[in-house]
N, C-alpha and C positions, 0 to 999 in steps of 0.2 A: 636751410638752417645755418645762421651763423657761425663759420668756426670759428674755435678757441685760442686758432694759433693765428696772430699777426702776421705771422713771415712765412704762413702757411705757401708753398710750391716754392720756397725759395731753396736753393740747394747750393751749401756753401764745403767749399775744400777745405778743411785747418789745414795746413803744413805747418802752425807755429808749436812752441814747446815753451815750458815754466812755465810764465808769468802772462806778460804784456797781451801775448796773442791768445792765448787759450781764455783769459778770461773776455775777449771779444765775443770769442766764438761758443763762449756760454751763455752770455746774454743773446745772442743770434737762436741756440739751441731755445732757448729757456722761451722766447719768441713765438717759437714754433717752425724755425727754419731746419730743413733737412742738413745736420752739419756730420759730414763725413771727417773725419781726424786722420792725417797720411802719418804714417810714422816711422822711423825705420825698423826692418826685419830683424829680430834675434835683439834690440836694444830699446825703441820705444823711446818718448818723450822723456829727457831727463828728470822732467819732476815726479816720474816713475819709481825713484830711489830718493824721493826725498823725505820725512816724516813728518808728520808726527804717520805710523804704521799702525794697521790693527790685522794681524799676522802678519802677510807678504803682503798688504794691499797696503799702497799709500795714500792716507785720506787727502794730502797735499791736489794728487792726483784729481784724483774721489769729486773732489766738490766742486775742482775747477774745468771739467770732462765729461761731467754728470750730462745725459740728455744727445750725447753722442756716438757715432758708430768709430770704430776704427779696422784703418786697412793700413796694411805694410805691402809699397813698391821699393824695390832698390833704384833709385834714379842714375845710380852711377854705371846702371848697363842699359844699352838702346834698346833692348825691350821693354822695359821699364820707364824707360820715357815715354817711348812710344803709347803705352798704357795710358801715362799720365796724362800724355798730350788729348787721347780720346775722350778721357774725362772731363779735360777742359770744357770741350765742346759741350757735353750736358750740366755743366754747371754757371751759375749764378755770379757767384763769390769763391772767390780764392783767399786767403787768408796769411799772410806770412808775415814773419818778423827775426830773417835772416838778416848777418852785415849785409849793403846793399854790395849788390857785382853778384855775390854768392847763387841767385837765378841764372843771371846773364852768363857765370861761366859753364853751367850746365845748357845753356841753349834755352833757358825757359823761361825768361825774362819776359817783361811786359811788351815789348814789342815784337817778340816773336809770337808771344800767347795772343793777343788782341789780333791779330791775322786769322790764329786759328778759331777765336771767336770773339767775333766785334763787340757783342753785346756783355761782356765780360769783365765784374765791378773786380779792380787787383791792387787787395787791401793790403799796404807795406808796414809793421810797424819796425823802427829801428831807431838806434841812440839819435842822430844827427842827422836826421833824412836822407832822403835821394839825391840830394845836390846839396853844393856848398862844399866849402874848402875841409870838410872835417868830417863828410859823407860815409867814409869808408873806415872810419877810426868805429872800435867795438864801444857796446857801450850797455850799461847794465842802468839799475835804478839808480843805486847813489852817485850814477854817472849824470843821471840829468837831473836830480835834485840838485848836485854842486854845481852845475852849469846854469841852469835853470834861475838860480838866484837861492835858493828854498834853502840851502845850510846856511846863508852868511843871516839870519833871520831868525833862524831857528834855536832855542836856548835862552840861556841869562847872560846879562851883559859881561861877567868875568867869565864864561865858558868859553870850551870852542867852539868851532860850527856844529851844529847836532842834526844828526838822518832823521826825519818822522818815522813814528816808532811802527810804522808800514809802509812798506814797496809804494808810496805813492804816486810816485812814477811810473811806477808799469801800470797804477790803476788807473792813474789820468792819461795815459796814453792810448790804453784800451778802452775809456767811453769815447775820446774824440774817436779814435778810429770807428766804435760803432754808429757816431751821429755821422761818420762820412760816407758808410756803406750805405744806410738808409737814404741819405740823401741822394748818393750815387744812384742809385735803383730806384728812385723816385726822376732821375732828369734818365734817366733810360729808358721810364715809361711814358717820358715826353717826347723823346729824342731817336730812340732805338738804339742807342750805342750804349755801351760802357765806359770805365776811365781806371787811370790810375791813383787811389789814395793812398797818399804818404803822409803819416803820421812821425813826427822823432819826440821821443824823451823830451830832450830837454827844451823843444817847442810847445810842450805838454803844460811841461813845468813852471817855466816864464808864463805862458798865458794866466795860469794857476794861479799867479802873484797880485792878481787885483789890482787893487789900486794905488798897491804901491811902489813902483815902480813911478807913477804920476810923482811922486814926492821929489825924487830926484830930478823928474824932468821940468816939472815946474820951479823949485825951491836950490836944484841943486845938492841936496842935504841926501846921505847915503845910508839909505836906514839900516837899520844894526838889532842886533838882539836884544827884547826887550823883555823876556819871561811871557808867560801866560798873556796878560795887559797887551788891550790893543791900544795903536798910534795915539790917535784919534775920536777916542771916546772912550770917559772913566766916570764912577765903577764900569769895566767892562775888563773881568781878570778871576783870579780863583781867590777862593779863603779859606784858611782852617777854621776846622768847628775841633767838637770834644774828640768827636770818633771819625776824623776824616777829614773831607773837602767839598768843596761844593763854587759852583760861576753863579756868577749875577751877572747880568748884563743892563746897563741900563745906557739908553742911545739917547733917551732928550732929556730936556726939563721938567717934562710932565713927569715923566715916570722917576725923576729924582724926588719931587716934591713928593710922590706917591708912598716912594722909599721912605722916605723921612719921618711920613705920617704912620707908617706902619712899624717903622726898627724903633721909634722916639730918639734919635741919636741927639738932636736940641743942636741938629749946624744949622738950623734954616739961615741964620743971622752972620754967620760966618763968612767973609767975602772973600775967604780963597773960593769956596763952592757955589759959588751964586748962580755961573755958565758954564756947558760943558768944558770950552775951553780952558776957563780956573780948572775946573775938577783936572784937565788931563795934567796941564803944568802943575798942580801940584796933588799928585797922585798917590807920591811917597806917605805926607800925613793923613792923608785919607783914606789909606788902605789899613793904616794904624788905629784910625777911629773905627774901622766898620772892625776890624777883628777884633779888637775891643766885645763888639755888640756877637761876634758869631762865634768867638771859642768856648764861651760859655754854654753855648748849646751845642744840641747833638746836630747833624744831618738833615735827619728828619723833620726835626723842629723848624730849622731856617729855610727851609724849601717848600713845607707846608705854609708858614705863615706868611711867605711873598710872593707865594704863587696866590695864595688866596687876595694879598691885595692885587695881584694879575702884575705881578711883576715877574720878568724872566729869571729866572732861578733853577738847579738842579742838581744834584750830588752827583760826584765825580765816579763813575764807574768802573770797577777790574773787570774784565774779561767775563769772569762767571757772572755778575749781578750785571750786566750787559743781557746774557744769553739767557736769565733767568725772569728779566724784567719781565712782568705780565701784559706789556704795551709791546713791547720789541716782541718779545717772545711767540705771546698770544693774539693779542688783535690783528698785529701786521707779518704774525707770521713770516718772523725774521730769521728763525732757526726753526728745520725740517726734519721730521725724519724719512727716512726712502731707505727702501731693500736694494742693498748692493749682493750681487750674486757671489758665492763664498764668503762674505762675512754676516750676512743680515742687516739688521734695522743699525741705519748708519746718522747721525745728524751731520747737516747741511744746512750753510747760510741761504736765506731765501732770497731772494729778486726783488729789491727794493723797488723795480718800477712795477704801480698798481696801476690797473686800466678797467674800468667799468666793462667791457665790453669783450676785451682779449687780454683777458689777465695774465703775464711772463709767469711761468712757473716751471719748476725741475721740470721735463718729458720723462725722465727715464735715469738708470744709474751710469756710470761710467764705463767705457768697454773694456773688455781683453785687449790684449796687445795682439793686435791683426787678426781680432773675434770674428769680424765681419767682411775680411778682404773678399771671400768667394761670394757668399750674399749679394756685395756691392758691385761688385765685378760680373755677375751673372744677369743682376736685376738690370744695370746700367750700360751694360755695354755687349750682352746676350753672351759673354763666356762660359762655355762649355767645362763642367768638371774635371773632363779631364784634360784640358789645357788649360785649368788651373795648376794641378798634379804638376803636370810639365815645369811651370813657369816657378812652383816653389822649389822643384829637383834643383831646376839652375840658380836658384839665389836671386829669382827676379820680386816674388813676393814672398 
């Protein structure tokens, strides 16, 4: 019988914390991959103290952990490495996104580790990669959004640079790092070996930028903030209506003449708007025309009547009419609930990737801080309870 899980026998180490790395190793979880979470003893993953809280549990944690087991080694004592280094050997995937060196001065670096097992995928996330002159500089999300290109873009033209209003950085940084594990473990099944991926921030970031980045290398010209409105093709921007906002987008000439026959605005004749190009150079009085046609109506109204002529159109969403949508919500089961143990029925964002066949889905809720260290360490490496006992006396787990 086909299993459920894609990444089923795959068995991956977290070492990472917050952001970048853990939500790697949720989609690996969410997969169906065996993810072990290393953390340290008596303190745990910083985003352990982060909120939003529902008692002592933080959902921060919660959603981005869900589906995982966690054990605590202290690696700063040789029996603890020692540990670590055994479970190298039974694992898959390693997972980190320490400044780089921070392995290599504990001895545990990829080329020590890949000795101890060849076939072992050792996934880096960090600001500035493994190499290059800026390697070892710290580096957080709005470190590689600024770097990256993504603030000088972001905004209206008399603003300043502005952050997206999420970590998009650690999020683009953790899918590339997940399309480099897969593919890693895919030339392993070709190869027999494993390898090093290295993922940075702000390599994330820049790739992120599309096509525009082309502007400057073709034209020269340094693109800048433009509000909502893309470069390149107009209407394609937001508008107020009576109660709100809502995007249109419209990318050719079809779907303008389409617009036209469905709002009646009476520009078919107008030769600023004839070609997209008119429309984008003059955008300004055409943004003036179409709000003209949309403050008068609700949301509703102007979303229903352009979607029905199959024009791209949709109100602008907060957060709750996000999680409430009957599409996001219901259909695609975009928001979860799952039994987290001492608090109950908890919501969780769902796993956007759907698969006919091995659908990603939460495994399970979040662990204790070092719930599972004897479990892991019994089932994986045959230790004994009571030189578990021992090894937590010394401060080792």
């Amino acid at each position: 019988m086909l299993s459920k899980d894609a990444l089923l026998g795959i068995r991956v180490l977290d070492m990472s914390r917050v952001l970048a790395g853990p939500f790697t190793g949720m989609l690996l979880a969410d997969m169906g991959a065996d993810v072990i979470k290393l953390e340290i003893p008596g303190k745990g993953d910083d985003s352990r103290q982060f909120p939003p809280f529902i008692g002592e549990e933080s959902m921060y944690y919660v959603n981005l952990n869900r589906g995982k087991k966690s054990i605590t080694i202290n690696l700063k004592t040789e029996e603890g490495k020692n540990i670590f280094k055994e479970l190298i050997e039974q694992c898959d995937v390693l997972l980190e996104n320490f400044r780089p060196g921070t392995m290599d001065k504990l001895g545990l670096g990829y080329e020590e580790l890949k000795e101890i097992n060849p076939r072992l995928v050792y996934a880096a996330i960090s600001g500035f990669g493994q190499y290059g002159p800026y390697n070892t500089r710290p580096g957080y999300d709005i470190i590689g959004q600024a770097m990256g290109g993504l603030l000088s873009i972001t905004g209206w033209p008399n603003s300043p640079p502005t952050r997206s209003g999420t970590a998009i950085g650690d999020i683009l940084s953790s899918l590339f790092c997940t399309v480099g594990i897969l593919g890693a473990l895919k030339v392993r099944d070709q190869m027999g070996v494993g390898q090093l991926v290295d993922v940075s921030l702000v390599d994330s970031v820049f790739a992120a930028l599309e096509n525009i980045p082309q502007v400057y290398y073709v034209d020269g010209h340094i693109p800048e903030r433009i509000g909502n409105r893309y470069e390149f093709i107009y209407p394609y921007d937001t508008f107020e209506t009576s109660d709100g906002w809502v995007v249109i987008g419209i990318a050719n000439d079809s779907l303008w003449n389409r617009f036209l026959k469905a709002t009646k605005l009476g520009l078919e004749d107008d030769p600023r708007y004839k070609t997209n190009p008119l429309r984008v150079e003059n955008h300004e009085p055409l943004r003036a025309e179409i709000e003209k046609w949309t403050k008068p109506k609700s949301k509703d109204e102007v979303v229903d009547l352009l979607n029905e002529a199959g024009i791209p159109c949709c109100p602008i969403y907060d957060v709750k009419e996000a999680s409430e949508d009957p599409h996001i919500m219901g259909a695609r089961k975009m928001v979860q609930d799952m039994n987290q143990p001492g608090i109950g029925t908890v919501k969780i964002q769902g796993n956007p990737i759907k698969m006919s066949l091995t659908d990603p889905q939460p495994r399970g809720p979040a662990p204790s801080l070092g719930g599972d260290t004897l479990k892991v360490l019994e089932e994986i490496l045959g230790l004994s309870e009571d030189r578990f006992k021992q090894l937590r006396e010394k401060g080792v787990v």
